[in-house]
N, C-alpha and C positions, 0 to 999 in steps of 0.2 A: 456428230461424227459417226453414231451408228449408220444414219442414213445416208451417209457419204461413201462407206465400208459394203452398204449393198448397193447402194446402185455403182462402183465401179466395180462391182462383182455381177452385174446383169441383173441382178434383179427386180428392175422396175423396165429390164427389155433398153429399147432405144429411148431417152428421152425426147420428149418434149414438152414440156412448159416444168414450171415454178414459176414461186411467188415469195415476196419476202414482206414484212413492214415494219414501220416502229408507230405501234399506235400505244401509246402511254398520258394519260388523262393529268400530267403538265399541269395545271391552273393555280393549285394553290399553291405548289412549291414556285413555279413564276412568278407570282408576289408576294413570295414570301419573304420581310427585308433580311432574314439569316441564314435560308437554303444555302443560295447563290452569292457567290462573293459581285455584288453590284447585280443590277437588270442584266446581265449581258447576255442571257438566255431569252429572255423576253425582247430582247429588242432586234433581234434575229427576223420578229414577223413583222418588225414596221421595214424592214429592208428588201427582203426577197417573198418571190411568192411563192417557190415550188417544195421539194420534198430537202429539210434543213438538215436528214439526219439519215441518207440512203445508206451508208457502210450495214446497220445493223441487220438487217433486210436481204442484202443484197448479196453479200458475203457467202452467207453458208450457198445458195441457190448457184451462187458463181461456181463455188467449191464442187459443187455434185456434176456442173457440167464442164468443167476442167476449163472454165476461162483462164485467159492467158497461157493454155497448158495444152490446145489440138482445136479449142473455138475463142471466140471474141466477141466482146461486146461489140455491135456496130454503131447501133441508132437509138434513138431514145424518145418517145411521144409522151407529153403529161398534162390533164387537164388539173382541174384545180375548181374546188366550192369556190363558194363566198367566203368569206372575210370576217365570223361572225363570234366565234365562242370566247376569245379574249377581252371584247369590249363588254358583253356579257356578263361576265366574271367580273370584270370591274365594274361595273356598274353596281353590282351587289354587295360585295365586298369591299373595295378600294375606299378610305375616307376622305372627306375635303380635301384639298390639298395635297393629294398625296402626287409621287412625281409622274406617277403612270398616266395620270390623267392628260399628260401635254405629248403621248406617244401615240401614233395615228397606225393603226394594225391592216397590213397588206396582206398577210400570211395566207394562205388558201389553209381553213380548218382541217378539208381533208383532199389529200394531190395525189392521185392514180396515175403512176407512168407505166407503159409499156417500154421494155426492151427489146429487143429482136439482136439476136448473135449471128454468126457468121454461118452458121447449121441451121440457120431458119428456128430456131426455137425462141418461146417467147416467155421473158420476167416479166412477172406483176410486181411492183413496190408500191407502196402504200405508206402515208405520212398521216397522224393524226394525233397533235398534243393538246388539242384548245375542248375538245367535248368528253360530257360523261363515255366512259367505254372502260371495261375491264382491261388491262394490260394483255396485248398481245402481239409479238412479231410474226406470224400467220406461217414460215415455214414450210412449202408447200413444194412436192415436187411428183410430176406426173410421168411417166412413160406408156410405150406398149403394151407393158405386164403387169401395170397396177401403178397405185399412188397411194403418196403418205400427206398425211395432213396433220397441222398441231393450231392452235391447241383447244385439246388434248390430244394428247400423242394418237394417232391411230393411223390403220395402215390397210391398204386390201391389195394382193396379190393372187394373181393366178401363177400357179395353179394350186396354191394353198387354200384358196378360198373361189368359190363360185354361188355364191346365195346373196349377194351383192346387199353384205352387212359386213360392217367393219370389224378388222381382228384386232388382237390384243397387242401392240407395239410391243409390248413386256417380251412375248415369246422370241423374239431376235435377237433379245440379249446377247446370244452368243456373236454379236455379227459388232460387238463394240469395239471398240479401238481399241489397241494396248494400254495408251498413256490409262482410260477410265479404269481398267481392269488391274493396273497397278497402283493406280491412286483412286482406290471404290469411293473414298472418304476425307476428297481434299478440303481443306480448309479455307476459310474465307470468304469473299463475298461470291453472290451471284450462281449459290448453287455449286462453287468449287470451280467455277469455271475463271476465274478470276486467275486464279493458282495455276491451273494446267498452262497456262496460256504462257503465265512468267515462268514457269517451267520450261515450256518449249523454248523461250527466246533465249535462258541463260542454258541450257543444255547445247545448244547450237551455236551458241560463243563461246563455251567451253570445249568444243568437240570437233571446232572447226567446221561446221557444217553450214551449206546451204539452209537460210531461213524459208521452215514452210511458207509463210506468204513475205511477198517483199512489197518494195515501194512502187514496182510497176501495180501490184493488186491493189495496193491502197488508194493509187490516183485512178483506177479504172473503178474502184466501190464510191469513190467520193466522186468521180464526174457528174452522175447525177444531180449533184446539187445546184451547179449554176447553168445547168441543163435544162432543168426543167422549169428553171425559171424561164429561162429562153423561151424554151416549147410554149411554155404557159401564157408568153406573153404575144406567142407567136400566132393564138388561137389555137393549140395544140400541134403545131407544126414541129414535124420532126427534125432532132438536132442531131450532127453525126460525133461519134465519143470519138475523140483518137485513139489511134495507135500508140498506148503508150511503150510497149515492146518492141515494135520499128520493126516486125514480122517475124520475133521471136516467137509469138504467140504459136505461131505454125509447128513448134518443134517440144514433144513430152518432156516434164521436168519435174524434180520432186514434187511435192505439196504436201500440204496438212494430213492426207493418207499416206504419209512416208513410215516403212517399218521403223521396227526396235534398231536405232543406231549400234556399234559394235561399242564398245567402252563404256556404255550408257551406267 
């Protein structure tokens, strides 16, 4: 939200490009038989091939460039690895018998789509639950004036920096949302983000307001999913997302950068 607060403050100039992904090393919690209420997580990669889980990725990178909000998703390209780090994994773990053994894995390990918006700029989203990797949604967002990249947080901006070494993301501080600076020290999961979030939905039922993101954002962050399966199957052939706005997209409207409501 800091990075959303400068770059519609200019700060990162005009965009073009980000990146989003959900790469989280999945394996043992997929068969694990009491993570998961049943396989239904793991049986996600004996169905489809492409990226099972774009919202996480996609979301913030949409946010900074005001999708649905003055640009649009248009199209969508996704290759896709092989097929390989779940069988793997059971093979070393899994015992006799067990039920995973009769589930045959399509899942592409790791699925790089391209986006391209209506503004010509282009998302990276990135898919990878089956191999060793450190957790990482990659957060990426570039313009004219500089880019930020996570993780870890870091940032390079002109004309704050010219020695083309990365600055200290801490120093922006002052550029954070409201909601982080009245709640420094939310509670709960995921870093307090869990909290802000049922904040925003029950503040905006109670106050009457337009929800920062709605269901058009949520079926334009989840297209991707049987998107790229498409693409994937298509030999990388690009799919086109709909409209799901019906050319509202054309026309500014709150979002998740919305001030301090009155009554709050």
């Amino acid at each position: 939200m800091r990075v959303l607060r400068m770059a519609h403050a200019g700060l990162f100039g005009e965009l073009l490009h980000g990146a989003g992904a959900y790469i989280h090393d999945l394996r043992a919690l997929m068969f694990s038989p009491t993570y998961y209420e049943g396989p239904w997580r793991r049986l996600w990669h004996t169905r489809l091939r492409g990226d099972l889980y774009p919202n996480h990725g996609f979301a913030p990178v949409a946010n900074y460039m005001d999708v649905n909000r003055g640009d649009r998703a248009m199209r969508i390209t996704t290759f896709g690895s092989p097929s390989l780090g779940l069988a793997a994994y059971r093979e070393e773990h899994a015992p006799p018998g067990d039920p995973s053994w009769k589930e045959s894995y399509i899942e592409s390990d790791m699925s790089i789509s391209l986006v391209q918006t209506a503004k010509e700029r282009v998302i990276r989203l990135e898919h990878n639950v089956s191999n060793p990797h450190p957790y990482s949604r990659l957060n990426i967002l570039g313009g004219t004036k500089g880019v930020f990249e996570d993780y870890p947080p870091r940032v390079y901006l002109e004309p704050d920096r010219n020695d083309h070494q990365w600055g200290d993301f801490a120093d922006y501080a002052d550029w954070d949302h409201w909601l982080w600076k009245e709640h420094a020290d939310p509670p709960g999961g995921h870093g307090g983000m869990d909290y802000i979030m049922l904040f925003c939905l029950t503040q905006c039922m109670r106050l009457g307001l337009v929800p920062d993101f709605d269901v058009y954002d949520a079926a334009t962050w989840t297209a991707p999913l049987p998107l790229s399966h498409a693409s994937i199957k298509a030999n990388g052939a690009p799919q086109e997302i709909p409209d799901f706005t019906r050319g509202l997209w054309k026309k500014s409207r709150p979002g998740i950068d919305s001030p301090k409501p009155a009554g709050n």
